[in-house]
C-alpha positions in Angstrom: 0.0 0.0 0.0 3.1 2.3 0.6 4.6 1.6 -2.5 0.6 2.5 -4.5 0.4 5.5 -2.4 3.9 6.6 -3.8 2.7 6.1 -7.2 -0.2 8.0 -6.6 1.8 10.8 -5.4 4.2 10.7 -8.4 1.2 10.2 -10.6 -0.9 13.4 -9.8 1.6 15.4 -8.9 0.5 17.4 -6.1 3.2 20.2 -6.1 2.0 21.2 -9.6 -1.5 20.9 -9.2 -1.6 24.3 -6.6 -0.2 26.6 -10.1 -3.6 26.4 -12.1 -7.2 26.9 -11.4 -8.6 23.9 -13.0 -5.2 21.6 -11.2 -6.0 23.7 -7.5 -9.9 21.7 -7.7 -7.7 18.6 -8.7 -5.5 18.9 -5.8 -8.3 19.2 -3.1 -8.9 15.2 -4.3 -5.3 14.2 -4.4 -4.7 15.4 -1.0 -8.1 13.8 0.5 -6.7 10.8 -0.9 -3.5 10.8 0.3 -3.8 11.9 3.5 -6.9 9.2 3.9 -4.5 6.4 2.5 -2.2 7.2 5.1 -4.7 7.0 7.8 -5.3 3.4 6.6 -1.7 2.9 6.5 -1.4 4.3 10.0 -4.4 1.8 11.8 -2.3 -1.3 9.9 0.9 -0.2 11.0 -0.3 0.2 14.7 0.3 -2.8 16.2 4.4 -2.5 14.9 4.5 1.0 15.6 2.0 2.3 18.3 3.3 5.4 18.7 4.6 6.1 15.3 1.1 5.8 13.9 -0.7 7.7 16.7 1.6 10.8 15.8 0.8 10.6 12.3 -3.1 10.8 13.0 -3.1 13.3 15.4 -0.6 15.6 12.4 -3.7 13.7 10.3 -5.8 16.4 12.6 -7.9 13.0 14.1 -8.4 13.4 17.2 -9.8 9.6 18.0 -6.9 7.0 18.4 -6.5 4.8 16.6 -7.7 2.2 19.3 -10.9 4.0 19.4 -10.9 3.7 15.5 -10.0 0.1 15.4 -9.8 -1.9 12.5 -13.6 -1.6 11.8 -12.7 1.7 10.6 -10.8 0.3 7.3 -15.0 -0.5 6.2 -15.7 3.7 6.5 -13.3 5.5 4.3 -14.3 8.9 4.8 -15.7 8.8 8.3 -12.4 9.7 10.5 -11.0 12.0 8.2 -13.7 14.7 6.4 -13.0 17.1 3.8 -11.5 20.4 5.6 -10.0 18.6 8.2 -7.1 20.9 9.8 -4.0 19.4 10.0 -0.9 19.6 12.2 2.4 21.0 11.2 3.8 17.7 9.7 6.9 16.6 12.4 9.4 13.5 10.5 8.0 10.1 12.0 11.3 8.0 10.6 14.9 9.8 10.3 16.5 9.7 7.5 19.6 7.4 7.8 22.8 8.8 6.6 25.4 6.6 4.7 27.9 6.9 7.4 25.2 5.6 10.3 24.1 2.9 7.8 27.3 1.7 7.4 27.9 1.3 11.1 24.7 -0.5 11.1 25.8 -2.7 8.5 29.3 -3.7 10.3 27.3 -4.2 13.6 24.5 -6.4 12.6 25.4 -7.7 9.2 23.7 -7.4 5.9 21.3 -10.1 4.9 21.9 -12.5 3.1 19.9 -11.5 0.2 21.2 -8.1 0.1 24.7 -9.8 -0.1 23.5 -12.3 -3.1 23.0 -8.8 -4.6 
């Protein structure tokens, strides 16, 4: 689902949409839609990443955990997340990993073996 939300992203082309009248209508859909496939996203996730996942709805602007939500939710699209919902100021949920403290990783743990067949 991450890897068809990227598309989507690259697809539409948010950051261009805001530059004409007719692609500022478009972009009100492209970012319903992303931002509700990250709330899906963000109820899977949950159980690997509680508090990852909580952060990202309450930037989301949803106020009801996601325990509250539950997996039921995945049936309502739409329901948590409504058109005009204020968002937070978006905060990075995962680093970014810089080659030099990926390579200590790498001499510390390992790579896998199907990294090394690479």
């Amino acid at each position: 689902m991450v890897d068809i939300t990227n598309q989507y992203i690259d697809k539409t082309g948010p950051w261009n949409l805001s530059k004409t009248d007719e692609g500022k209508e478009r972009l009100k859909t492209v970012m319903y839609n992303s931002a509700e496939s990250l709330r899906v996203l963000g109820v899977l996730l949950f159980p690997f990443m509680p508090k990852s996942c909580e952060s990202l709805m309450l930037q989301l602007g949803i106020e009801k955990s996601i325990e509250e939500q539950g997996m039921r939710s995945l049936e309502n699209l739409g329901v948590y997340l409504s058109a005009g919902t204020k968002t937070q100021k978006a905060k990075q949920l995962f680093p970014r990993i810089e080659d030099k403290q990926a390579a200590k990783i790498l001499a510390k743990f390992g790579k896998s073996k199907e990294r090394q067949e690479r």
